[in-house]
C-alpha positions as CSV (number, residue, x, y, z in Angstrom):
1,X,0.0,0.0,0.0
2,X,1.4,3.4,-0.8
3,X,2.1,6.0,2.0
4,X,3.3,8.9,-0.9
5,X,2.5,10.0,-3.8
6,X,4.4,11.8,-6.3
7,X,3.9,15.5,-6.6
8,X,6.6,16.8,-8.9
9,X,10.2,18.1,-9.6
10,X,13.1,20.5,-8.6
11,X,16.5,21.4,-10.1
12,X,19.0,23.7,-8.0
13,X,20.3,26.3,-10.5
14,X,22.2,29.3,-10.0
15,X,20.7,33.0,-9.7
16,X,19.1,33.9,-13.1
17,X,16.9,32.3,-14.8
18,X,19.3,30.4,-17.8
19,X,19.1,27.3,-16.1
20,X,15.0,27.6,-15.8
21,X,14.3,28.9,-19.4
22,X,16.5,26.1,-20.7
23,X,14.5,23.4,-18.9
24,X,10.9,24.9,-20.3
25,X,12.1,24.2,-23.8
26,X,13.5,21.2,-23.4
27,X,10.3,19.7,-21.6
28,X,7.4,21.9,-23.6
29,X,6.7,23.6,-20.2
30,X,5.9,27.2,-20.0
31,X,8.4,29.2,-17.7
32,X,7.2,31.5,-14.9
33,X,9.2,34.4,-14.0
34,X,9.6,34.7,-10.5
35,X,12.5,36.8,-9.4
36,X,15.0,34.3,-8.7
37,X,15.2,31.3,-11.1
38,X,11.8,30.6,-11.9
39,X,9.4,28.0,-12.3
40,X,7.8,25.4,-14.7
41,X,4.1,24.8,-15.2
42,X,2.4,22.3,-17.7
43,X,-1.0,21.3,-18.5
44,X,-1.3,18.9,-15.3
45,X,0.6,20.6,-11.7
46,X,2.5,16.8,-11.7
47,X,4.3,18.0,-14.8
48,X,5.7,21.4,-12.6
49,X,9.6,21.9,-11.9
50,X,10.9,24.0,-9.0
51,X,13.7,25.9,-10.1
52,X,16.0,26.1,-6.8
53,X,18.2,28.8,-6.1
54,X,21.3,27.3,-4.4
55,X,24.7,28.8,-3.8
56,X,26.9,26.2,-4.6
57,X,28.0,25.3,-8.1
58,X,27.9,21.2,-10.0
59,X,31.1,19.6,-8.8
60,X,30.1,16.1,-9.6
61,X,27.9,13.9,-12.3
62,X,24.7,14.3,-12.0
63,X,23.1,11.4,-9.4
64,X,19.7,12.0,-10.7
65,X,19.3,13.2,-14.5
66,X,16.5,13.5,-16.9
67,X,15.9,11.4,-20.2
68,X,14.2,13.6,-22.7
69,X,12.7,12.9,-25.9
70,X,13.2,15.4,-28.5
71,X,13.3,16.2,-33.0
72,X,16.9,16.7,-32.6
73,X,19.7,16.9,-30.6
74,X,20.9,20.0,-32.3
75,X,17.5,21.8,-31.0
76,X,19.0,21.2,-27.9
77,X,22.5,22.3,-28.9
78,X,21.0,25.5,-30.0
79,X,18.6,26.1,-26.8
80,X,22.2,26.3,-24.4
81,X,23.2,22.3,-24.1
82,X,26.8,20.9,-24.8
83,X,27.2,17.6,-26.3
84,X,29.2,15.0,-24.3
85,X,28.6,11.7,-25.6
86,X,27.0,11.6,-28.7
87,X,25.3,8.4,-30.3
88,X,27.3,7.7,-32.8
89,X,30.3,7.0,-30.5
90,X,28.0,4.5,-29.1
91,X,25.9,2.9,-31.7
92,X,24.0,0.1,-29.8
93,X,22.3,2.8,-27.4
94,X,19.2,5.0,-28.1
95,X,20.4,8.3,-26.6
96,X,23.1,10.8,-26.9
97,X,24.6,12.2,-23.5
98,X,24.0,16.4,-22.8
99,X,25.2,18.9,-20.9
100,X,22.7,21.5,-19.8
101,X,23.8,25.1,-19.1
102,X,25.4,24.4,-15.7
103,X,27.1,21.2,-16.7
104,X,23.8,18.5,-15.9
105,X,24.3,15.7,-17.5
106,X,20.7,14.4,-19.6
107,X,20.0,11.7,-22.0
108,X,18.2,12.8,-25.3
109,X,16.4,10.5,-27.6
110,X,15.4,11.2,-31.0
111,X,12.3,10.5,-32.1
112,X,10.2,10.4,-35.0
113,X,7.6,13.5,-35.6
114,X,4.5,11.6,-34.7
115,X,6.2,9.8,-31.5
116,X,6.7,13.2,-30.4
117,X,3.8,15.1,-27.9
118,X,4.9,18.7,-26.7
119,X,5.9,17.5,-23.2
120,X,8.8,15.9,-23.8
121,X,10.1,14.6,-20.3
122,X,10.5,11.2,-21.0
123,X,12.4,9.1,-17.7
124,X,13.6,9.8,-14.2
125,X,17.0,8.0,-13.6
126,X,18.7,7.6,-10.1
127,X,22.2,6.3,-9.6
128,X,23.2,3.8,-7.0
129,X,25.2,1.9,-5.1
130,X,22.5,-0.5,-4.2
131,X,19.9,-0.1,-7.3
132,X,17.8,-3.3,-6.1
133,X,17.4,-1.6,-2.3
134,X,16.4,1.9,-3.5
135,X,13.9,0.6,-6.3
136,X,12.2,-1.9,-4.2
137,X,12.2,0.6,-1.0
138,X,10.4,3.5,-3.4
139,X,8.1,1.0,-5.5
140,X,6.8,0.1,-1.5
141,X,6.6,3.6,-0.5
142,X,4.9,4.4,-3.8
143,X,2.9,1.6,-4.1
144,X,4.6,0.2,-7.8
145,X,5.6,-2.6,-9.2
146,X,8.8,-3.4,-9.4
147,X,10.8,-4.1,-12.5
148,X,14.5,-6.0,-13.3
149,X,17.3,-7.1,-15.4
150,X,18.6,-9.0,-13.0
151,X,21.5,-9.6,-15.0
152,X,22.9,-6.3,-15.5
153,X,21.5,-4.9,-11.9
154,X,18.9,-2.2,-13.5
155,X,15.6,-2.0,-11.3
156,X,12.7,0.1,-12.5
157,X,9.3,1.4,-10.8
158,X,6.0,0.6,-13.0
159,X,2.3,1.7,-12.6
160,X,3.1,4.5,-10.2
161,X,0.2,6.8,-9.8
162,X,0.0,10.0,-10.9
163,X,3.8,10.1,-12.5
164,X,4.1,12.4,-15.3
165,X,6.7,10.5,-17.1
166,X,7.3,7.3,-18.8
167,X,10.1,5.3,-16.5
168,X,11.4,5.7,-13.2
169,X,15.3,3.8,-13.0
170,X,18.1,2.8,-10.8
171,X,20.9,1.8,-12.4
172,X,24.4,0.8,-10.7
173,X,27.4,2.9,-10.7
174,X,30.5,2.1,-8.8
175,X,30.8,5.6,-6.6
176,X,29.1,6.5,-3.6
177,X,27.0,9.6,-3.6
178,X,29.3,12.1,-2.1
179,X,27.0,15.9,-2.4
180,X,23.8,16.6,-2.2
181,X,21.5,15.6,-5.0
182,X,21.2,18.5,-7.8
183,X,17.7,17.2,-8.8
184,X,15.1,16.1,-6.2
185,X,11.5,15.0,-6.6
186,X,8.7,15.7,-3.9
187,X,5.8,13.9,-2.5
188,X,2.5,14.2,-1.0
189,X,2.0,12.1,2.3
190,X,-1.0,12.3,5.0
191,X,2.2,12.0,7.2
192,X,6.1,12.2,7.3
193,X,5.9,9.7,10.3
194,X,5.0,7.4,7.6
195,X,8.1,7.7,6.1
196,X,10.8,7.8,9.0
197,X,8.5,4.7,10.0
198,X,9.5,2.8,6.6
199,X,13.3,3.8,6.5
200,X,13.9,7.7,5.2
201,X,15.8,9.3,7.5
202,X,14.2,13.2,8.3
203,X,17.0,15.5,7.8
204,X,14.7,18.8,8.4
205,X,11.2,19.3,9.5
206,X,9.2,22.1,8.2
207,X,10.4,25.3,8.3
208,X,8.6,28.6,9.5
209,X,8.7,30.3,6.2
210,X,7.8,26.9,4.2
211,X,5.4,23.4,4.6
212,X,7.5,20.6,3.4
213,X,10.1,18.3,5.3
214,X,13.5,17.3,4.0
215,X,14.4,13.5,4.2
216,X,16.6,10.9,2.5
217,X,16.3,7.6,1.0
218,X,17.9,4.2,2.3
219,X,20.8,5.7,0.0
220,X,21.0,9.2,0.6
221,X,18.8,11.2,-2.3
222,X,17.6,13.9,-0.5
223,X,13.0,14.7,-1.5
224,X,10.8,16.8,0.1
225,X,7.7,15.5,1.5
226,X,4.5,17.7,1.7
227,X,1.5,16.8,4.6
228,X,-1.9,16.5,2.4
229,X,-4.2,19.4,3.3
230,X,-1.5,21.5,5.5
């Protein structure tokens, strides 16, 4: 049985609103000035982005990194994104590898005109340590299934309500996490209790000036968990 529900995204970015404008293009959201780095709103509020204002700069890969779909990479190229892998160097895979305008690493694919809609965030994909612990702990707190390749140690979340986006991974990488996650997703709980209760650890109630606690996975990625109806 679920105990949270997904409610959407946030990316740190630095103090204009590059990083933000970027982001709407890419994902065919609109952009909402708000004096700092913005926001992103689609048709459905599961499809918003916070864009968070933090003072420290990308030091490491990205932990957490979108997969996008897209007509082109070069429309990406041309909106502010750098190149880093591209496909061609590695034929077998789907995707090239981007750099956004702070140096976040994404995965575009190309698709054909009709596969494309005008939201265009296509995956969620976490790195870990321990890919089989941190899927199967957020397809319980989520209330998903739970898919595998076994084989190569890739987990993925399936029929998770109310996700705006196609796939939800963990995939294995050899390094720890070391700083604090870059991107961050948030949920909606009736109460955080819920969650220290099935493993997160609470790294910060709610503040006086805001309504959402700060907690951690079995692994360390840091989301933000709002009480429904507070």
């Amino acid at each position: 049985m679920a105990i949270a529900r997904y409610k959407d995204l946030c990316i740190d970015s630095g103090p204009d609103e590059t990083l933000g404008r970027f982001w709407a293009a890419a994902l065919g959201l609109q952009f909402r000035a708000d004096g700092e780095a913005g926001a992103l709103e689609g048709t459905d509020p599961s499809q918003g982005v916070w864009m968070n204002v933090v003072p420290e700069r990308k030091t490491v890969k990205h932990r957490v990194h979108l997969d996008v779909h897209c007509a082109s990479v070069d429309e990406l190229v041309e909106r502010g994104a750098s190149v880093l892998e591209p496909q061609a160097e590695h034929p077998e895979r789907g995707w090239s590898v981007l750099a956004d305008p702070e140096g976040g690493e994404f995965c575009a694919f190309v698709r054909e005109p009709a596969e494309l809609s005008d939201y265009r965030l296509y995956e969620l994909v976490v790195d870990c340590a321990r890919p089989r612990v941190v899927a199967s702990w957020w397809a319980d707190v989520l209330g998903a299934d739970l898919g595998a390749r076994v084989d190569q140690d890739w987990y993925w979340l399936e029929n998770i309500l109310g996700v705006p986006f196609e796939g939800w991974t963990f995939s294995p990488v050899p390094e720890p996490k070391t700083v604090k996650n870059r991107i961050h997703w948030d949920v909606l709980v009736d109460s955080v209790d819920d969650l220290t209760a099935a493993g997160a650890t609470l790294l910060r109630g709610p503040a006086e000036d805001d309504a959402w606690s700060i907690l951690a996975d079995p692994e360390g990625n840091e989301f933000c968990a709002f009480v429904s109806g507070a």
